[in-house]
C-alpha positions as CSV (number, residue, x, y, z in Angstrom):
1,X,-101.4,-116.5,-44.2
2,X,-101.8,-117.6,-40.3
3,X,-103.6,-115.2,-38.3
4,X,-102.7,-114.6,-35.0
5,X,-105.5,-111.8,-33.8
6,X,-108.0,-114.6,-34.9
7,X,-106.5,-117.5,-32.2
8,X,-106.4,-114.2,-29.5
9,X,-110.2,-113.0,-30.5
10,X,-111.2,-116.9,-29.2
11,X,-109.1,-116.9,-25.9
12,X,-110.9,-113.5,-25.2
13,X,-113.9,-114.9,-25.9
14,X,-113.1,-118.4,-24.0
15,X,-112.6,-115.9,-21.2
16,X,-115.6,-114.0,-20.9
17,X,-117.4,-117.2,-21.1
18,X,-115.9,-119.0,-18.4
19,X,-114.4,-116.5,-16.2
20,X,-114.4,-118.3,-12.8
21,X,-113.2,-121.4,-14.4
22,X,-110.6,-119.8,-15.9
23,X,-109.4,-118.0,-12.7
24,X,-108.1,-121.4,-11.6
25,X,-107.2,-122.7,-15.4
26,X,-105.8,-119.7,-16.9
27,X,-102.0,-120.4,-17.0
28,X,-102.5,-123.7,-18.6
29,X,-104.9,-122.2,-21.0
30,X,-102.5,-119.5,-22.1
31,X,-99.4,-122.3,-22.0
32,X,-101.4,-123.7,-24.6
33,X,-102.4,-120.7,-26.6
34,X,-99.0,-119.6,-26.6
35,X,-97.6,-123.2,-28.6
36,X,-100.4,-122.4,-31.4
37,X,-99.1,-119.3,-32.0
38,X,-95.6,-119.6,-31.8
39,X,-96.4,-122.4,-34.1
40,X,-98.0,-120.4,-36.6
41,X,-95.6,-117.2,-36.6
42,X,-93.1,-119.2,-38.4
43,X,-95.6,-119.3,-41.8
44,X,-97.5,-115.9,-40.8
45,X,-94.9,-114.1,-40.4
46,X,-92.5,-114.9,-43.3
47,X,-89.8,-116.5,-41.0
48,X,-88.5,-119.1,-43.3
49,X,-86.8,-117.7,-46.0
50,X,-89.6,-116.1,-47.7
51,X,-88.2,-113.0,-47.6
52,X,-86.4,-112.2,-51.2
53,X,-83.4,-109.7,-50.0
54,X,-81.5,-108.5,-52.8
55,X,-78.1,-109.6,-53.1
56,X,-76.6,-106.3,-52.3
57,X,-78.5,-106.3,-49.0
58,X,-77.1,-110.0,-48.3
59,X,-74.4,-109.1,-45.8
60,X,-75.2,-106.3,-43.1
61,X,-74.4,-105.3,-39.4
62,X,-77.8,-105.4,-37.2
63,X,-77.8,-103.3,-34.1
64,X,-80.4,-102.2,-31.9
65,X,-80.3,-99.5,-28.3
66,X,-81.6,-102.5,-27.1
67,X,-79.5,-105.9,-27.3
68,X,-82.2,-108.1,-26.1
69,X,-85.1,-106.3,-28.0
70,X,-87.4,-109.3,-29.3
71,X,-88.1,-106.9,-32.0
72,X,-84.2,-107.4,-32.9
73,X,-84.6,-111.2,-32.1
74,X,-87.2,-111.8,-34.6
75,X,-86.0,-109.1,-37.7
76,X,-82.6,-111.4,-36.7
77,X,-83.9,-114.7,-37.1
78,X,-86.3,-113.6,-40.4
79,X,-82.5,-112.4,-41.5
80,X,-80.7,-115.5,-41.0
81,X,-84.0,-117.6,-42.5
82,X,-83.7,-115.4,-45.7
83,X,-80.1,-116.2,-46.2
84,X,-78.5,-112.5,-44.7
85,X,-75.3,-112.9,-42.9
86,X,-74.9,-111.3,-40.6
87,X,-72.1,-109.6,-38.8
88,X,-70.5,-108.6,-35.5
89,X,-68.8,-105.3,-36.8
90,X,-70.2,-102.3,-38.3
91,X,-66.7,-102.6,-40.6
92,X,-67.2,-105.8,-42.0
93,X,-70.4,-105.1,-43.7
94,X,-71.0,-102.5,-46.2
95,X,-74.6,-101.7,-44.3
96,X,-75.4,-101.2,-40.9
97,X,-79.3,-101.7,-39.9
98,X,-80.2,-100.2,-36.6
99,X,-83.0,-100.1,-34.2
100,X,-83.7,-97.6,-31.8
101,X,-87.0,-95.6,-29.8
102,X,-88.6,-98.8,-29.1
103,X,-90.9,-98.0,-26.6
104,X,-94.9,-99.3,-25.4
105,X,-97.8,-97.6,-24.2
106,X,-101.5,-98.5,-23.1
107,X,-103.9,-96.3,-22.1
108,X,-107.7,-96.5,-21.6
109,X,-110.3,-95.9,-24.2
110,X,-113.2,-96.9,-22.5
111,X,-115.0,-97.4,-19.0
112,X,-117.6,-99.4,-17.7
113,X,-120.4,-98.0,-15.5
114,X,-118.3,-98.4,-12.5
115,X,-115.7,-96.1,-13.6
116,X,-113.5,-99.0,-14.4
117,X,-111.4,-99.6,-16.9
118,X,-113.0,-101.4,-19.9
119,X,-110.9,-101.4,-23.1
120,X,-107.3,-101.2,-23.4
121,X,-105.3,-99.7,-26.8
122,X,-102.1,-101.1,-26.8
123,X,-99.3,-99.3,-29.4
124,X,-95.9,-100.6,-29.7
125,X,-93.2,-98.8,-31.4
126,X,-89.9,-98.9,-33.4
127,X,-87.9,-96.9,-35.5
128,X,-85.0,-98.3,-37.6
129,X,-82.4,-96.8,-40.0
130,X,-79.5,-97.9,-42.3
131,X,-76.3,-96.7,-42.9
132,X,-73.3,-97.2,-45.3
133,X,-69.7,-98.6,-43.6
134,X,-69.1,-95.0,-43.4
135,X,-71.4,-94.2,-41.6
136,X,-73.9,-92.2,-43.9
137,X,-77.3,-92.0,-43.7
138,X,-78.9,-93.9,-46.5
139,X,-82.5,-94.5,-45.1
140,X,-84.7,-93.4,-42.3
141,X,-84.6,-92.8,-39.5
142,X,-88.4,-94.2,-40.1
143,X,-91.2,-94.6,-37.4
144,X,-93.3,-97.9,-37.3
145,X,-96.2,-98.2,-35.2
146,X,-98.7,-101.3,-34.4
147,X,-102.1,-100.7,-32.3
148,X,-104.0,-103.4,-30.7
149,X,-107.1,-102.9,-28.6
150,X,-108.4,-105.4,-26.2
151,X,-111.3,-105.8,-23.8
152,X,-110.5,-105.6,-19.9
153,X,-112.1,-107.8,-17.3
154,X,-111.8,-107.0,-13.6
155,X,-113.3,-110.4,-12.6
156,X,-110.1,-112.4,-14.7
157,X,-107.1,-110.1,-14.4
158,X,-104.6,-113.0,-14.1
159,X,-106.5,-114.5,-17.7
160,X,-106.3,-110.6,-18.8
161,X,-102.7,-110.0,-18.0
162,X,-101.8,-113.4,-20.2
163,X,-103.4,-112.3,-23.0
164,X,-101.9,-108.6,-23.1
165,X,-98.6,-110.2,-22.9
166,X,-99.8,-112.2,-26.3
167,X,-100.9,-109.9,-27.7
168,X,-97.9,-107.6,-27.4
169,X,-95.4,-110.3,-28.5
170,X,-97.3,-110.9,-31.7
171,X,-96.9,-106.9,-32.4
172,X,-93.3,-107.4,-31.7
173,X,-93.5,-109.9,-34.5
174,X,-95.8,-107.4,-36.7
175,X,-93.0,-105.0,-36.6
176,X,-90.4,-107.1,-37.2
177,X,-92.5,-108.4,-40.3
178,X,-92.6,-104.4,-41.3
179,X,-89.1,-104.1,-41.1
180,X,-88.4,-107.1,-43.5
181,X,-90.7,-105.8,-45.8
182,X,-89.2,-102.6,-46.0
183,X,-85.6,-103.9,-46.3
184,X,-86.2,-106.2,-48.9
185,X,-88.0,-103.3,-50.9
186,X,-85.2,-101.1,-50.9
187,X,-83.6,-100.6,-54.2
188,X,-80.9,-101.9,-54.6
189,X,-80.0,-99.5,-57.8
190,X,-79.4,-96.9,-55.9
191,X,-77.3,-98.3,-53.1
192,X,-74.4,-96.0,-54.2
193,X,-76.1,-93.0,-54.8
194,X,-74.1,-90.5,-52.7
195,X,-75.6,-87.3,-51.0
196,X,-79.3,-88.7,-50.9
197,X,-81.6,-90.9,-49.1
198,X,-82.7,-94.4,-51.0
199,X,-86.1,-94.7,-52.2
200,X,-88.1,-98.0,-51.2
201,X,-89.8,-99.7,-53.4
């Protein structure tokens, strides 16, 4: 499996080595870094097909509070990758996957001797549910949650600010990932169990 943190780990390194250099070079630096790993999310990330959704899965309405989410961007394309079809209706599917408290924070969780910021903790959030064509509740609503921590650097803020924005777009893709996962694990057996929420595998 691709690793994404790893590529980031050497850009923040690359940029505490050469900081002044990188205050003129930065945008092409992270133009760059950002090909590698869109590159690599497509085999990291399961986003070709390798999902194995069961059959009674294979048609579902996907919704999100927010339309242009790239949370709901990537869960859609992993979809349509793994063979789901997708639908514009909550009516012509017999499942209905929705997204919804998508939210970000950072905060500091550490300063340097000037008082300054000095690392970063980055949490991204999601929560998602599905429900029959009725409109019963058959699992979740469920909470997922990705942290990242990254060092700050007053002297590079541009070279900083690029790679926060990296870093936040690959835990979009993490949680799109999670979501995958936990779709594709739901069993299937009890699909028309009435009254009760499904079990994942």
């Amino acid at each position: 499996m691709c690793r994404k943190s790893w590529l980031i780990l050497l850009l923040s390194n690359y940029y505490d080595l050469r900081q002044r250099e990188v205050l003129m070079n930065s945008r092409r630096a992270v133009a760059a870094g950002i090909v590698m790993i869109m590159t690599l999310s497509a085999c990291g990330f399961q986003l070709r097909g390798a999902f194995q959704v069961p059959e009674a899965l294979g048609t579902v309405h996907l919704s999100s509070e927010n339309p242009g989410s790239p949370i709901l961007n990537s869960v859609r394309r992993a979809m349509v990758s793994s063979g789901v079809q997708l639908v514009d209706s909550d009516q012509d599917a017999p499942y209905s996957l929705h997204l919804s408290r998508e939210r970000s924070e950072k905060r500091s969780i550490s300063v340097d001797s000037l008082a300054a910021a000095a690392e970063f903790q980055l949490r991204q959030f999601v929560s998602y549910e599905l429900r029959s064509r009725r409109g019963e509740l058959l699992v979740g609503p469920h909470q997922l949650i990705v942290e990242r921590n990254f060092q700050n650097d007053i002297n590079n803020v541009v070279g900083k600010r690029d790679e926060e924005r990296l870093i936040r777009e690959e835990m979009q893709v993490l949680l799109a990932s999670q979501i995958m996962r936990r779709y594709q694990a739901i069993d299937a057996a009890q699909l028309h169990t009435s009254g009760s929420e499904l079990s994942v595998r």
